[in-house]
Backbone as JSON, one array per atom type, in Angstrom:
{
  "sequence": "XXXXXXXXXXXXXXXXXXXXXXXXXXXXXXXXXXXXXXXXXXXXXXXXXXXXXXXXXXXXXXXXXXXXXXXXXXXXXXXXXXXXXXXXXXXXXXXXXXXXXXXXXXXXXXXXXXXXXXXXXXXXXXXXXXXXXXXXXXXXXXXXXXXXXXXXXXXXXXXXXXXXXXXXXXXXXXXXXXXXXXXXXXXXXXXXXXXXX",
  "N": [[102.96, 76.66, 145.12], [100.55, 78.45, 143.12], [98.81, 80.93, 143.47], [95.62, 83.25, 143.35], [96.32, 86.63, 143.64], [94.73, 90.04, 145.52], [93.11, 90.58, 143.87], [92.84, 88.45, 141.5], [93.69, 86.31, 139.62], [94.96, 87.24, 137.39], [95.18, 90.6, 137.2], [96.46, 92.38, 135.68], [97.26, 95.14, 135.95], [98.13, 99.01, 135.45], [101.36, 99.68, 134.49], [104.18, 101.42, 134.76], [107.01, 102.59, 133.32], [110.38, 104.41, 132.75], [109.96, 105.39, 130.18], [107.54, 104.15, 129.09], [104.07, 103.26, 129.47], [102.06, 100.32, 130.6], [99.38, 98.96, 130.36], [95.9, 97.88, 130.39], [94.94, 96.57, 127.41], [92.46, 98.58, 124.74], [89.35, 98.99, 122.48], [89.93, 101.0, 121.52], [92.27, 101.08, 120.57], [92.89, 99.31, 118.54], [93.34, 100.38, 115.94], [96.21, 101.26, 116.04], [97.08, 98.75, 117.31], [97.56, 97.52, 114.47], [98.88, 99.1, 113.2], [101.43, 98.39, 113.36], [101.58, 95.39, 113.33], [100.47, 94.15, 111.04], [103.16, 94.39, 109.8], [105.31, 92.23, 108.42], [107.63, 91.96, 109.45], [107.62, 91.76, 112.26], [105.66, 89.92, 113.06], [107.13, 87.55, 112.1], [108.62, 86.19, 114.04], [106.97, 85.27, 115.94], [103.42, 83.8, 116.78], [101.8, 84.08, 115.81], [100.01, 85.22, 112.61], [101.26, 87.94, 110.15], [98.79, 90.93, 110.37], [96.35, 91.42, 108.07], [93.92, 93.11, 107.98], [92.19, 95.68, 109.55], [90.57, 94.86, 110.97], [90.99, 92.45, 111.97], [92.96, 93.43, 114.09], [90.75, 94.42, 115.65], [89.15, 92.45, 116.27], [91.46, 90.93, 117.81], [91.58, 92.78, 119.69], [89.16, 92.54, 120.87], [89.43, 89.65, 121.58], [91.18, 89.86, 124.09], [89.7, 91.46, 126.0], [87.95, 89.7, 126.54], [89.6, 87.97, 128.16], [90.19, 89.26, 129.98], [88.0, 89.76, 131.32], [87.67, 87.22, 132.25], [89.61, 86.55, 133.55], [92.04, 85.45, 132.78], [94.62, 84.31, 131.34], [96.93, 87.09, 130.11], [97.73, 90.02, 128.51], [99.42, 93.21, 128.4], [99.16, 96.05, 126.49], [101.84, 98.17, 125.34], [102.61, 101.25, 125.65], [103.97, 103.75, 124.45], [105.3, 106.76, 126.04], [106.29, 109.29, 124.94], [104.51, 109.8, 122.56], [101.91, 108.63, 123.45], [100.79, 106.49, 121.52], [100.07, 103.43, 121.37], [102.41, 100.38, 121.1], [103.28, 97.75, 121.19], [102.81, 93.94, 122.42], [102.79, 92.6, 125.9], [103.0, 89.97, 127.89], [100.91, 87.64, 129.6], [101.41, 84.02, 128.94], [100.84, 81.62, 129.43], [100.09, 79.28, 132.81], [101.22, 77.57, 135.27], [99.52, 76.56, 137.68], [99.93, 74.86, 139.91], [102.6, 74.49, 139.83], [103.63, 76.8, 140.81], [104.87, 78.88, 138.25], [105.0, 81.1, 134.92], [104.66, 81.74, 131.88], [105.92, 84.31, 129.81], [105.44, 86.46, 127.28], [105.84, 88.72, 124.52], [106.12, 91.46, 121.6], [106.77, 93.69, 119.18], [106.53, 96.69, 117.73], [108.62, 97.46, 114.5], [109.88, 99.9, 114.32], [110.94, 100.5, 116.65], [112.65, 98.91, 117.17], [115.59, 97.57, 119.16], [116.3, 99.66, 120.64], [116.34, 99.54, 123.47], [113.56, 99.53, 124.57], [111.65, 97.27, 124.74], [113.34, 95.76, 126.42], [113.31, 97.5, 129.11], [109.94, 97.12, 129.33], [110.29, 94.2, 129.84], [111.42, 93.9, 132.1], [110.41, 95.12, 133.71], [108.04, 94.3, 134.29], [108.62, 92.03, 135.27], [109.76, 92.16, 137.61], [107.03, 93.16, 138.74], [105.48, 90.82, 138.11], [106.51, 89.11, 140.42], [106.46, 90.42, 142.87], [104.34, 90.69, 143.03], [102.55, 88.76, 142.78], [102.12, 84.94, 143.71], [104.47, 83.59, 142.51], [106.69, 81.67, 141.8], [108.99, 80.73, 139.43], [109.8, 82.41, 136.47], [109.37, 82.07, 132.79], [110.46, 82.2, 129.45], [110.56, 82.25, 125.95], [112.73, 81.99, 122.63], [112.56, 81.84, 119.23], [115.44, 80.3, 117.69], [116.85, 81.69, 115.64], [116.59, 84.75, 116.01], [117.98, 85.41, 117.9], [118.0, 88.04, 119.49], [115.79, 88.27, 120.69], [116.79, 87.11, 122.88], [118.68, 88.61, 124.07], [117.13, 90.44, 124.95], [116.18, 89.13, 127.3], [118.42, 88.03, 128.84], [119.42, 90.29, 129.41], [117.63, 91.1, 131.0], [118.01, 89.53, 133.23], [117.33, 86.8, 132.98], [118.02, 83.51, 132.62], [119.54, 81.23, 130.1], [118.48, 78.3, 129.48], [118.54, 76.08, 127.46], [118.03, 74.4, 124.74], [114.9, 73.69, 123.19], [114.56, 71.24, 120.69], [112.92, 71.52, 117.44], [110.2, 72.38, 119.14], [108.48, 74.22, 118.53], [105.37, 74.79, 115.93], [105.93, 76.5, 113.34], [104.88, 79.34, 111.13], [104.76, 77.62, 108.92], [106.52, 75.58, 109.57], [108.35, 73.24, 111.77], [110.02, 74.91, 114.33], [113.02, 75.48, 116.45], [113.79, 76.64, 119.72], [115.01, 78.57, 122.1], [115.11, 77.87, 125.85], [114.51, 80.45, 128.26], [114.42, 81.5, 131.73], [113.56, 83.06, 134.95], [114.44, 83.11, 138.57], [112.35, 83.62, 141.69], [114.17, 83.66, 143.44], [116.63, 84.3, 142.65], [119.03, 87.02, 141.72], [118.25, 90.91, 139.86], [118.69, 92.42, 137.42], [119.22, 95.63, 138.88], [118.13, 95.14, 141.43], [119.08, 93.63, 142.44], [119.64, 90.51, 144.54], [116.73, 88.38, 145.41], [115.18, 87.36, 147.36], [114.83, 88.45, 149.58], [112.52, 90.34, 149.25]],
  "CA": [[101.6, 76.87, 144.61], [100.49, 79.79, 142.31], [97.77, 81.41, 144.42], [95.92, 84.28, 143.38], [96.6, 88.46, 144.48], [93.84, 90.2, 146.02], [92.44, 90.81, 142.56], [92.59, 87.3, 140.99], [95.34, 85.33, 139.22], [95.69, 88.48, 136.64], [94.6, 91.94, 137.73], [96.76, 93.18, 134.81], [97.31, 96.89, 136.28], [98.7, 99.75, 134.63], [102.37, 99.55, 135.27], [105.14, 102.69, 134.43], [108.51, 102.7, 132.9], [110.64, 105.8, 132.26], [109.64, 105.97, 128.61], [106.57, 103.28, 128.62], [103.09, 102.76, 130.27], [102.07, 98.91, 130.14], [98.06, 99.26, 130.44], [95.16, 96.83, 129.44], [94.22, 96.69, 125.36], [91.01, 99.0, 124.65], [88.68, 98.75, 121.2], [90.44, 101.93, 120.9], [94.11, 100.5, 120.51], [93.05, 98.68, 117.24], [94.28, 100.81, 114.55], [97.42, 101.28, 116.44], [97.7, 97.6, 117.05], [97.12, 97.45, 113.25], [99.8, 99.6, 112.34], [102.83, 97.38, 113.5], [100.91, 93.89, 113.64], [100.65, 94.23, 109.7], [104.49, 94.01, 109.31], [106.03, 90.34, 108.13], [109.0, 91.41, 110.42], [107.16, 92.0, 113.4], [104.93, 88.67, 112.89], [108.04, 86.71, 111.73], [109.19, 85.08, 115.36], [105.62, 85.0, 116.84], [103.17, 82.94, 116.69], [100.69, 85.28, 114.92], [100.16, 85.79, 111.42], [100.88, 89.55, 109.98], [97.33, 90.97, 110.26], [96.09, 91.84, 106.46], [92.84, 94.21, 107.85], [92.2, 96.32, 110.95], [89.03, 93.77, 111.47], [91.94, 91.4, 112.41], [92.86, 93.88, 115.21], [89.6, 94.67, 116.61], [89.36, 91.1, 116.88], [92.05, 90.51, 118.83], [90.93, 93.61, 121.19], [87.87, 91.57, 121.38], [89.83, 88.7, 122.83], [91.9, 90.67, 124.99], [88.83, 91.88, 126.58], [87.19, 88.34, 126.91], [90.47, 87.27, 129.07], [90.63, 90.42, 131.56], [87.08, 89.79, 131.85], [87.56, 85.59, 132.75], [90.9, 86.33, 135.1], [92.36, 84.62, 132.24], [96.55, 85.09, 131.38], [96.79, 87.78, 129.68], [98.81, 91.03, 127.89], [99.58, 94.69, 128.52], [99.14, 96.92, 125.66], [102.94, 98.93, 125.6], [102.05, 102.46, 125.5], [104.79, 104.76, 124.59], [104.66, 108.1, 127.0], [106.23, 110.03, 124.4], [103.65, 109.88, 121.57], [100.84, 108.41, 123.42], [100.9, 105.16, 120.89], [100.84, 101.77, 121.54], [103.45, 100.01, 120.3], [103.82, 96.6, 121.56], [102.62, 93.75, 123.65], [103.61, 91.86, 126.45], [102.02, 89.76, 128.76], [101.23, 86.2, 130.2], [100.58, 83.18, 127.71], [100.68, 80.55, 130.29], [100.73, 79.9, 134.14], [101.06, 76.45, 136.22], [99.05, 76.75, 139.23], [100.39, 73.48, 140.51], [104.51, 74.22, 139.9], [103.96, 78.61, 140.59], [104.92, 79.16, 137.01], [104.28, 81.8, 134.19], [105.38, 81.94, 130.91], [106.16, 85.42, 129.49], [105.98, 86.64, 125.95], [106.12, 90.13, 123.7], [105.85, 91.98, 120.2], [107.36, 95.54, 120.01], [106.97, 97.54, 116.26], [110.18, 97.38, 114.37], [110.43, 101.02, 114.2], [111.3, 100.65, 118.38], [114.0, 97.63, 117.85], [116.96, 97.76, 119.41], [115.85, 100.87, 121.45], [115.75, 99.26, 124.85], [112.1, 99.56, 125.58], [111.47, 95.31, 125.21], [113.98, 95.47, 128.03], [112.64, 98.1, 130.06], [108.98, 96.59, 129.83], [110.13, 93.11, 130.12], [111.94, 93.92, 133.37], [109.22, 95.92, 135.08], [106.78, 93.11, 134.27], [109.68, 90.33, 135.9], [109.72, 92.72, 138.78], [105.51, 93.41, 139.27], [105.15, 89.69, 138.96], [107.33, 88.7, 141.35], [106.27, 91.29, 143.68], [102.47, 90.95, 143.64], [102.07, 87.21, 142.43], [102.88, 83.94, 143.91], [105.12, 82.68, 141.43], [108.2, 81.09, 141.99], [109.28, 80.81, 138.45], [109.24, 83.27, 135.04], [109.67, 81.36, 131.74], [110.08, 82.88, 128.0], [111.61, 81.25, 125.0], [112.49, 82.86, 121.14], [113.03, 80.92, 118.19], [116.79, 80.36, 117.91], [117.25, 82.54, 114.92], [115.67, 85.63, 116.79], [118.72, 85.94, 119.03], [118.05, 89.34, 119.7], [115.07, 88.73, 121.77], [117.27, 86.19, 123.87], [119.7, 89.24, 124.6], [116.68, 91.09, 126.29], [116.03, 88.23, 128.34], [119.19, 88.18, 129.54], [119.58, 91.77, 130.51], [116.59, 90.92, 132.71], [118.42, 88.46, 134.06], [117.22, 85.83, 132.8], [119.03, 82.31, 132.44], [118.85, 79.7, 128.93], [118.6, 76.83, 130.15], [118.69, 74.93, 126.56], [117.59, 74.57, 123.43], [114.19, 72.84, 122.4], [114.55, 71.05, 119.2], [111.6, 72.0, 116.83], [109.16, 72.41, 120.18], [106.83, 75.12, 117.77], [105.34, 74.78, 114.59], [105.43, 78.15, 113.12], [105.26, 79.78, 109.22], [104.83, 76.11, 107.88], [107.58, 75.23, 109.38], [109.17, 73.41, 112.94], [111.39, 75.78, 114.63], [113.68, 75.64, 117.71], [113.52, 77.51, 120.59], [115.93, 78.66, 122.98], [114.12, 78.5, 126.89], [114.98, 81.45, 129.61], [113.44, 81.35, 133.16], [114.26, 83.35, 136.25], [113.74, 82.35, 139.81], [112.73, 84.5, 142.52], [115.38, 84.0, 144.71], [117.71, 85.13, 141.5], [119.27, 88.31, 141.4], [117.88, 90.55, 138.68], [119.15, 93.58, 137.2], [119.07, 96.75, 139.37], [117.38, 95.1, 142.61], [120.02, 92.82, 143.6], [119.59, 89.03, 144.87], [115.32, 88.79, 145.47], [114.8, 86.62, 147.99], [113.88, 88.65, 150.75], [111.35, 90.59, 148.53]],
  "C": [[101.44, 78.31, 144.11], [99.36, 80.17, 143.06], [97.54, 82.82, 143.87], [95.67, 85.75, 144.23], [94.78, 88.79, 145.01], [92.73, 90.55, 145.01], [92.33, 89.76, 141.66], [93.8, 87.01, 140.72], [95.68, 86.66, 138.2], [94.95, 89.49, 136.17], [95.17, 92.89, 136.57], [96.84, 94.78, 134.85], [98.26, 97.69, 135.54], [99.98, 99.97, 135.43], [103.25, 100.99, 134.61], [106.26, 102.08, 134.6], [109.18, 104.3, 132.86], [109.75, 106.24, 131.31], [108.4, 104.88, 128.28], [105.26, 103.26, 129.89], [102.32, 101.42, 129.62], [100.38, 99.25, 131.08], [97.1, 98.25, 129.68], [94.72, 97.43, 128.27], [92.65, 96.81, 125.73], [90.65, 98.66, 122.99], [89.59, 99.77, 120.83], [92.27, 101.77, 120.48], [93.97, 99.93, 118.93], [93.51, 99.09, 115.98], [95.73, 101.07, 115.25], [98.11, 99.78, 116.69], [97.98, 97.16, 115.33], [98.02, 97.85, 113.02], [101.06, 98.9, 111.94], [102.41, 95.72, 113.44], [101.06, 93.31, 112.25], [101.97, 94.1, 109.24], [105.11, 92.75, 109.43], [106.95, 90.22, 108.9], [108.9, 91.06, 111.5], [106.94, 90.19, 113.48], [106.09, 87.28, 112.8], [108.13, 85.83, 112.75], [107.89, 84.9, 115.99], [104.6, 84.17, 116.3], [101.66, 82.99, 116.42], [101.0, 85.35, 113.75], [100.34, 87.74, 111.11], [99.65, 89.63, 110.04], [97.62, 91.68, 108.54], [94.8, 93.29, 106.92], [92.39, 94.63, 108.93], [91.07, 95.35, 111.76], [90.11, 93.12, 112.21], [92.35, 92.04, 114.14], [92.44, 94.26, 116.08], [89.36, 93.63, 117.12], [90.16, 90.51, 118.07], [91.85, 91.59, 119.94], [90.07, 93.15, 121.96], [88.58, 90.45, 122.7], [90.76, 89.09, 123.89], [90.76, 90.64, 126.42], [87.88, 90.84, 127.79], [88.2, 88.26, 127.96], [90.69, 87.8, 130.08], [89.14, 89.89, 132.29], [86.88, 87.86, 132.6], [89.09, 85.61, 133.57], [91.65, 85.29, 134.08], [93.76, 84.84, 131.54], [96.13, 85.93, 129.93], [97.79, 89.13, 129.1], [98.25, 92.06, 128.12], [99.71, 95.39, 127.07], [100.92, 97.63, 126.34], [102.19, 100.24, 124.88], [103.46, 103.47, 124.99], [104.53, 106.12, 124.81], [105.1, 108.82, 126.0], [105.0, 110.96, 123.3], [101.52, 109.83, 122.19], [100.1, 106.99, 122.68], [100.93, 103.83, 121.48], [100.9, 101.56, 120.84], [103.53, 98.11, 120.34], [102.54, 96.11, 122.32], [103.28, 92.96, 124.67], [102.86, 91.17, 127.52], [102.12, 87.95, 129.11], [100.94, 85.08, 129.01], [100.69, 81.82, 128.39], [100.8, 80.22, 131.79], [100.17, 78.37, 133.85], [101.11, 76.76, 137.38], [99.8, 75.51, 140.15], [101.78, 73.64, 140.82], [104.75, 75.89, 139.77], [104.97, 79.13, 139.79], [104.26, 80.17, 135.97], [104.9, 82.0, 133.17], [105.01, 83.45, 130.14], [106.24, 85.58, 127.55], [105.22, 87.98, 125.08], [106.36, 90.02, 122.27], [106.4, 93.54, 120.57], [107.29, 96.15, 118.06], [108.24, 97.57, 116.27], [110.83, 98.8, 114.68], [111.08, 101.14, 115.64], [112.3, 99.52, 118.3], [114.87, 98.36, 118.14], [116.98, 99.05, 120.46], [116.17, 100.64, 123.04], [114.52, 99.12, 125.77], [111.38, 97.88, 125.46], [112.27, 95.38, 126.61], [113.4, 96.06, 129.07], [110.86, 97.46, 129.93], [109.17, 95.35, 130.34], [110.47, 92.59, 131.6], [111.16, 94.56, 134.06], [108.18, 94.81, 134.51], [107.35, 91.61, 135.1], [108.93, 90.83, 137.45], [107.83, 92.79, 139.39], [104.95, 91.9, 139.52], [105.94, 88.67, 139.99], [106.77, 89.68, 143.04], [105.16, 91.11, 144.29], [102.22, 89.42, 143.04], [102.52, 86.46, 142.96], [102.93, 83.22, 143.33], [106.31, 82.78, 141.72], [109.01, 81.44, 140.88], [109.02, 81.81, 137.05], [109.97, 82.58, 133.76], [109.54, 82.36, 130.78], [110.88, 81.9, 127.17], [111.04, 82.18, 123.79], [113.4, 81.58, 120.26], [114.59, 81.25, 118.22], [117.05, 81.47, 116.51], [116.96, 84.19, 114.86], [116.63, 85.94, 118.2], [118.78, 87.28, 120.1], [116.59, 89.32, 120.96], [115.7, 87.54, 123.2], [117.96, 87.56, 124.59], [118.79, 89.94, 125.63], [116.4, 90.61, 127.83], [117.2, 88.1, 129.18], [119.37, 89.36, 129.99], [118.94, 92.28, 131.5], [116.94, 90.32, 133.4], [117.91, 86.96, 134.54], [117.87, 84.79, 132.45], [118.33, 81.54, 131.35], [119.04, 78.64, 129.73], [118.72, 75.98, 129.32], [117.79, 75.43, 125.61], [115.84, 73.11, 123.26], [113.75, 72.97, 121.29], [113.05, 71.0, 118.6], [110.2, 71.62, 117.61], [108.07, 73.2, 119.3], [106.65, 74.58, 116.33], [104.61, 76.52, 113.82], [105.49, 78.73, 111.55], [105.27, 78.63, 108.71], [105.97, 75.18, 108.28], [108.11, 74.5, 111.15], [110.45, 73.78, 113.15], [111.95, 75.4, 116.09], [113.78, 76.61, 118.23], [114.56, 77.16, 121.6], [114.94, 79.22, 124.71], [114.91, 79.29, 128.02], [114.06, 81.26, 130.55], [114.59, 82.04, 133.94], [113.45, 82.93, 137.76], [113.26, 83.34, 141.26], [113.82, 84.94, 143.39], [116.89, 84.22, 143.87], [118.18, 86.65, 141.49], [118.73, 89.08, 140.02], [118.39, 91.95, 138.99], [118.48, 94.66, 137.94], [118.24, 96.5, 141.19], [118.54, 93.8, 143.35], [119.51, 91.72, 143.61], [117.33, 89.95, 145.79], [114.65, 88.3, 146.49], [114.26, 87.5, 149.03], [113.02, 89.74, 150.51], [110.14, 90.36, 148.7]]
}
């Protein structure tokens, strides 16, 4: 059973990386969500259109806002400590209360691919909900031609488990998806086997 923390099912707290702070989306994030949200590359594997006009990103601050405020799954603004910027997000886009389940999923500006900081947020977000949630299970899945966000999943130590054949309909188009999940009682990079966690 998914049961929730002493703060609801998602308290969404400001979490720390070396090089990242993962913090709830303010009105004031919107031209910075705007900056990278607007790129076709970014938008490409997700399940978002590029935005065309910063309205688009106040908007979605809006609904951000609505979902912290209804305990409702939800995303971390990625902050990068260097600059001060957010860059990214990352956050919940589904939970089964019934089978303590949560499906996981992220955006990161291109100018940050390949960098390591998807990995380092995606693994301090494995680790916080595992820690402070009762959830058994962490799910993600990336279109199969998008390999690159499979590799972060694995360096979290996450497992594919398979391929589902054109499960999204995305850009006009059904795509396949490759699904990862880890389990609590999984070992995960840098903390060892989790079980007695």
């Amino acid at each position: 059973m998914f049961t929730p923390n002493a703060y609801g099912l998602f308290s969404m707290p400001t979490l720390e990386t070396p090089r990242l702070i993962l913090r709830r989306i303010a009105m004031r994030d919107a031209k910075d969500i705007f900056a990278y949200s607007r790129d076709e590359e970014v938008a490409r594997h997700v399940l978002w259109a590029a935005q065309r006009d910063i309205s688009e990103a106040k908007d979605y601050c809006k609904f951000m806002l609505r979902r912290y405020r209804a305990d409702e799954p939800s995303s971390w603004g990625i902050v990068l400590k260097e600059t001060g910027r957010l860059v990214g997000t990352i956050g919940y886009m589904d939970y089964s209360a019934d089978n303590g389940s949560v499906e996981l999923g992220y955006s990161l500006a291109r100018w940050l691919w390949n960098g390591g900081y998807m990995t380092e947020a995606l693994s301090r977000v494995i680790n916080y909900t595992f820690d402070a949630m009762d959830v058994n299970r962490i799910e993600a899945q990336h279109e199969l031609d998008n390999p690159a966000s499979g590799r972060v999943m694995e360096k979290c130590g996450m497992i594919r488990e398979g391929v589902l054949r054109q499960r999204l309909y995305n850009k006009g188009r059904y795509v396949d998806v490759a699904l990862y999940a880890i389990l609590r009682g999984d070992p995960r990079p840098g903390r060892g086997h989790s079980s007695s966690l």
